[in-house]
N, C-alpha and C positions, 0 to 999 in steps of 0.2 A: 351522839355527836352529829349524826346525820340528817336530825331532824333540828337541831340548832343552827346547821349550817343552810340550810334552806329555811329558818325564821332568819337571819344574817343577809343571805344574799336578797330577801326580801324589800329590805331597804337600799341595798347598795344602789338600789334603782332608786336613799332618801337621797313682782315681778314685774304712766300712762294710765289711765281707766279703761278697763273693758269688761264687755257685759256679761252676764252671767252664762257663758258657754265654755264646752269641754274641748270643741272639736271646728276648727279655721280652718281657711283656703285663703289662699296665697295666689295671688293672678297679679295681671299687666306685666309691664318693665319689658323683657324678653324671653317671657315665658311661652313655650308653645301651649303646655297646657297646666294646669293649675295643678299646684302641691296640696298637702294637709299639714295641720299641725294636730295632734291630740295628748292632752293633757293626762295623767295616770296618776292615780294613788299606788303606792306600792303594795297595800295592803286591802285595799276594796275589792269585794268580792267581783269573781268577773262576770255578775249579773248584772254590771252596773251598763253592760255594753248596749243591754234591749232597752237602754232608755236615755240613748243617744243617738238622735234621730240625725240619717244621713250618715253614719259610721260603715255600715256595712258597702255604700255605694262608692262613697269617699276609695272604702280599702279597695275596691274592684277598679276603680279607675286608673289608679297607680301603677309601676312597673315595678319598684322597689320601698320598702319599709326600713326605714333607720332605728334604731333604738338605743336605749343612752352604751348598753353592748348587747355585742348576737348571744345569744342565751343557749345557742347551741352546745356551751361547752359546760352545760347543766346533764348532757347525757355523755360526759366522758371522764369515766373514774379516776383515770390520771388525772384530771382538771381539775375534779373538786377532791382531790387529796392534796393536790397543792395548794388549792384554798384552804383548805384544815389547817396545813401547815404553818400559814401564817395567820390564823386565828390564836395558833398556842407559843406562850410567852418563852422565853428562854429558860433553863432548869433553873439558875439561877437569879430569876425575877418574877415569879411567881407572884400570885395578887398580896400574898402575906406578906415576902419580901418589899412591897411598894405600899404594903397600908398596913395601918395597926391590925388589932383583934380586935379593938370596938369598930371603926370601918370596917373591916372586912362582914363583920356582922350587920353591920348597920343595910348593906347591900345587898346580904341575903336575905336579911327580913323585908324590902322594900320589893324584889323580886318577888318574893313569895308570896305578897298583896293580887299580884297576878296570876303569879302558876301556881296558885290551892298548896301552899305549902309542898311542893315536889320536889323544888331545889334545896340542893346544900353544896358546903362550899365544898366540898369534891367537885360536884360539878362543874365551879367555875373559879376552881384554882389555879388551874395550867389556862387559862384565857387570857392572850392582851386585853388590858380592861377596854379597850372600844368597843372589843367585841363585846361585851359583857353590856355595856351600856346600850348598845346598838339591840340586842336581846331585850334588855329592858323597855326600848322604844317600842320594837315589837311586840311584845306583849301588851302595852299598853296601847296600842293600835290595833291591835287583837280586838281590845275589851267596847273600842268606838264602834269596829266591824264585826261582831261575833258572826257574822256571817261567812266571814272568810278564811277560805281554807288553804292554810300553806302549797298545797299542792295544783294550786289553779293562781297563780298569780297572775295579775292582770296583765304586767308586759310582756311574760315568757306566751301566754296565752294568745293575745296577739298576733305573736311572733309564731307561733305556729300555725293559727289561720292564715295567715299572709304565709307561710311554706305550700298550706293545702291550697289555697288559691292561685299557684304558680307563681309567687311573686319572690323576687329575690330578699334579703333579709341581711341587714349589714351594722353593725355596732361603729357609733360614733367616738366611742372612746375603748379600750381592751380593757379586761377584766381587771389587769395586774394595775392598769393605771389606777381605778376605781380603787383597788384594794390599798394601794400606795396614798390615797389621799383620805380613809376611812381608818385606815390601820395603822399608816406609815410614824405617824409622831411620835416623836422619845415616851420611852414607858414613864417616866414621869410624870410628863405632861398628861398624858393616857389617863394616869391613876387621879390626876387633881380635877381634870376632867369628868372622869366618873364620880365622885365625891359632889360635884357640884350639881351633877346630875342627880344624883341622889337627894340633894337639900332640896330640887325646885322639882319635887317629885309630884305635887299634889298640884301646883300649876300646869305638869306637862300632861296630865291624865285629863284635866280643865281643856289643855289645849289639844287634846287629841280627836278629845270627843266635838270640840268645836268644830275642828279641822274636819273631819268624818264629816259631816253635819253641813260644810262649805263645798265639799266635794260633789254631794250629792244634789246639789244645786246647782253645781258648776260657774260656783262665785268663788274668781280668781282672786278678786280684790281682796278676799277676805282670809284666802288662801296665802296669799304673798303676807300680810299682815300679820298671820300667824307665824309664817314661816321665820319675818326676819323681826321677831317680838324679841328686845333682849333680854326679857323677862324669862324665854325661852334658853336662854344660854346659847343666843346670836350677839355674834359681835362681827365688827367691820371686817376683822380679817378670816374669819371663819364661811360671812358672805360670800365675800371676793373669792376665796377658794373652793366652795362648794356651791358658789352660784352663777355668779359674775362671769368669772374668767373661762367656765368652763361654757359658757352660754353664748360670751365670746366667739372660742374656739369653734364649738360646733358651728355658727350660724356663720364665718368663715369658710369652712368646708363646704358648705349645704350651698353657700352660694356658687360655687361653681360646679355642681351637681343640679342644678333644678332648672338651668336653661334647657338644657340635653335630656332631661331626666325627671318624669314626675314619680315625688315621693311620698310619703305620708312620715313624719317626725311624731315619734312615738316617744314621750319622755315625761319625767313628774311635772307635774301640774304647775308645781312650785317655781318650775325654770320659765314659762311663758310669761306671766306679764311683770309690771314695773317699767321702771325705763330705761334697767339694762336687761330686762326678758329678751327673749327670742323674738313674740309678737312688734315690737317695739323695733329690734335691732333689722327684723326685714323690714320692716317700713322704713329704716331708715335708708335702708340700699335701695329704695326707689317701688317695693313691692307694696300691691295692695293687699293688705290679711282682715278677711274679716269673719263675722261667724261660718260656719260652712248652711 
């Protein structure tokens, strides 16, 4: 369960044209000195940092690092036991309870396309099906990155160089909110959800490996395309909720932080461009963001 729960929070960390970079500065308006923006996979290996030029200088200039949350609660057992807790479904709604025994099969055999035959449905009987499905993404962003190792995630990793470099370290959203908007929806909707996931399985491993493939380029454009493809199993109000509004919110906040305060905005790749991005949403407050 421990090692599920850390492929899980991997993602909880799952946009105008702009050019093929990972890593913005944010100047003029009334800035004393310039901010960063940089872009993350949740799942790319965090070799990807030596071949982001100006990343290391970028973090040194800063006083503080925002991240989409502080990952500090990654070493407190109490924390990730109440995350557990809301990874497993109620006794009485178990994955059998919300789907036949051909679905419920149909789920494990499409999981096990990834983990070499490991799993069974023990394993992922007591799961809210997001979590299930959210495992599935992971694994199947696994198979783009075989390089990366659960245990070196790119934004917790970050988030600890910016601790050893004196720099303060602060989550723009709590954990509980994250898990509220990943996990929170009626176990129904959960279970049809993962069923559909399941049907556009052999697109979303298509689009994984693409995705991988746009990261390491640091082609946004191609990243956001992916992201809200609703061949993906995007739709307007899944956007709005996992993109939009929360892209919104933060770049609300940030803006009354970044006159007083240079920061560096550490967050998936997938929130910066478009034209409700973050890149987009400060230029429209008057800031210049350009490659760094």
């Amino acid at each position: 369960m421990k090692k599920l729960i850390t492929l899980v929070l991997a993602l909880v960390f799952t946009a105008g044209i702009c050019q093929a970079q990972l890593l913005w500065k944010i100047s003029g308006g009334n800035l004393k000195q310039p901010s960063y923006i940089f872009g993350t996979h949740h799942v790319a290996p965090t070799a990807v940092l030596d071949s982001v030029k100006g990343f290391n200088d970028a973090l040194k200039s800063v006083s503080e690092v925002y991240g989409e949350v502080d990952m500090a609660f990654m070493k407190d057992p109490q924390a990730l036991m109440g995350i557990q807790q809301k990874l497993m479904a109620p006794a009485d709604s178990t994955l059998s309870s919300l789907l036949t025994s051909a679905q419920v099969d149909s789920v494990v055999n499409v999981l096990n396309k990834y983990a070499g035959g490991m799993l069974t449905k023990q394993h992922i009987e007591p799961l809210v099906p997001s979590a299930i499905g959210a495992q599935l993404a992971m694994l199947q962003n696994a198979v783009a990155f075989p390089s990366f190792n659960p245990a070196e995630q790119l934004d917790h990793t970050i988030q600890e160089m910016a601790l050893k470099a004196g720099k303060a370290v602060k989550g723009l959203e709590t954990i509980d909110f994250q898990m509220g908007i990943l996990y929170g929806a009626p176990l129904q909707k959960q279970a049809m959800d993962l069923m559909e996931t399941i049907r556009i399985d052999d697109n979303s491993i298509l689009n994984a490996r693409k995705l991988a493939s746009a990261y390491r380029l640091g082609n946004l454009n191609t990243i956001y395309d992916l992201f809200t493809d609703p061949a993906s199993g995007m739709n307007d109000e899944t956007k709005d909720r996992m993109i939009n509004s929360r892209n919104a919110a933060w770049v609300d906040f940030l803006l009354a932080v970044i006159p007083t305060t240079s920061v560096m905005v550490v967050v998936g790749a997938g929130h910066l461009p478009g034209q409700k991005g973050i890149i987009e949403l400060f230029r429209r407050a008057g800031y210049t963001v350009e490659p760094a």
